[in-house]
C-alpha positions in Angstrom: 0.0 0.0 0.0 1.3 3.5 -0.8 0.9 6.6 1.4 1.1 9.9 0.2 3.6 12.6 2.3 1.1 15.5 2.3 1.4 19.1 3.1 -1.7 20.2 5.8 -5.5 20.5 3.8 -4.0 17.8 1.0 -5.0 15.6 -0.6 -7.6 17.2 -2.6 -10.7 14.9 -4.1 -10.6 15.5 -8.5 -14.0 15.7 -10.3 -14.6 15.6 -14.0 -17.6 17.8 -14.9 -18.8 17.9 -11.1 -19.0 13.9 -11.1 -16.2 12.3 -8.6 -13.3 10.7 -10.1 -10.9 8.2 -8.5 -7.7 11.0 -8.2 -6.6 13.1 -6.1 -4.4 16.1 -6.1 -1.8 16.0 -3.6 0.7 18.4 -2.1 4.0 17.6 -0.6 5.9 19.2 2.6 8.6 20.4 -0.1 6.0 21.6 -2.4 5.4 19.9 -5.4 2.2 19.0 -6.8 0.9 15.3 -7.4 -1.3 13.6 -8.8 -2.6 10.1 -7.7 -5.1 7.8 -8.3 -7.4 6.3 -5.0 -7.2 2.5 -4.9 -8.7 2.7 -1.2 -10.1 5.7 -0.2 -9.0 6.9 3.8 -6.5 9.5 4.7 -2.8 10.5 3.1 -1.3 7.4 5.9 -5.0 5.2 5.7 -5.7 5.1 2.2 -3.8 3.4 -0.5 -2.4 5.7 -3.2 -0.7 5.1 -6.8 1.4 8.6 -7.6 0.8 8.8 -11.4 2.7 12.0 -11.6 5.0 14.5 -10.2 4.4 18.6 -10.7 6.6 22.2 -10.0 3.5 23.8 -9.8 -0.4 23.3 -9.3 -1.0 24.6 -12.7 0.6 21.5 -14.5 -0.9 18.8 -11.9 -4.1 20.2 -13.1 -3.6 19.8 -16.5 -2.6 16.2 -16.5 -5.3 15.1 -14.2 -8.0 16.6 -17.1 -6.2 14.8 -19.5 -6.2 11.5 -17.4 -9.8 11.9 -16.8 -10.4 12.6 -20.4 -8.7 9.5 -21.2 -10.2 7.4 -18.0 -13.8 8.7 -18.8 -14.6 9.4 -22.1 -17.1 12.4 -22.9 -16.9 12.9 -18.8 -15.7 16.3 -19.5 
């Protein structure tokens, strides 16, 4: 099981056109931006995570999880 290192009000539930998705945006202590999918849902240390990516900034992170949900849920969004 994988745990994410999260900074405080992290991790962040992802929705595609207001509908939940399975991901998550995460941010850690050193302050880059991830984005991971929820295998079991539960805290950053209860909840099993896989990191799909790594970000600098927000921005980016945001931008790949569209595309992921785009390509996860076709015609979600």
């Amino acid at each position: 099981m994988a745990k994410l290192n999260s900074a405080p009000l992290y991790p962040v539930n992802l929705s595609g056109g207001g509908i939940p998705v399975s991901l998550v945006l995460n941010k850690t202590p050193e302050g880059k931006f991830q984005i991971a999918r929820v295998n079991k849902p539960g805290g950053p240390q209860e909840g099993d995570f896989d990191v799909l990516k790594e970000f600098p900034d927000e921005h980016s992170a945001r931008e790949y999880a569209r595309s992921q949900v785009r390509k996860d849920f076709p015609g979600l969004i």
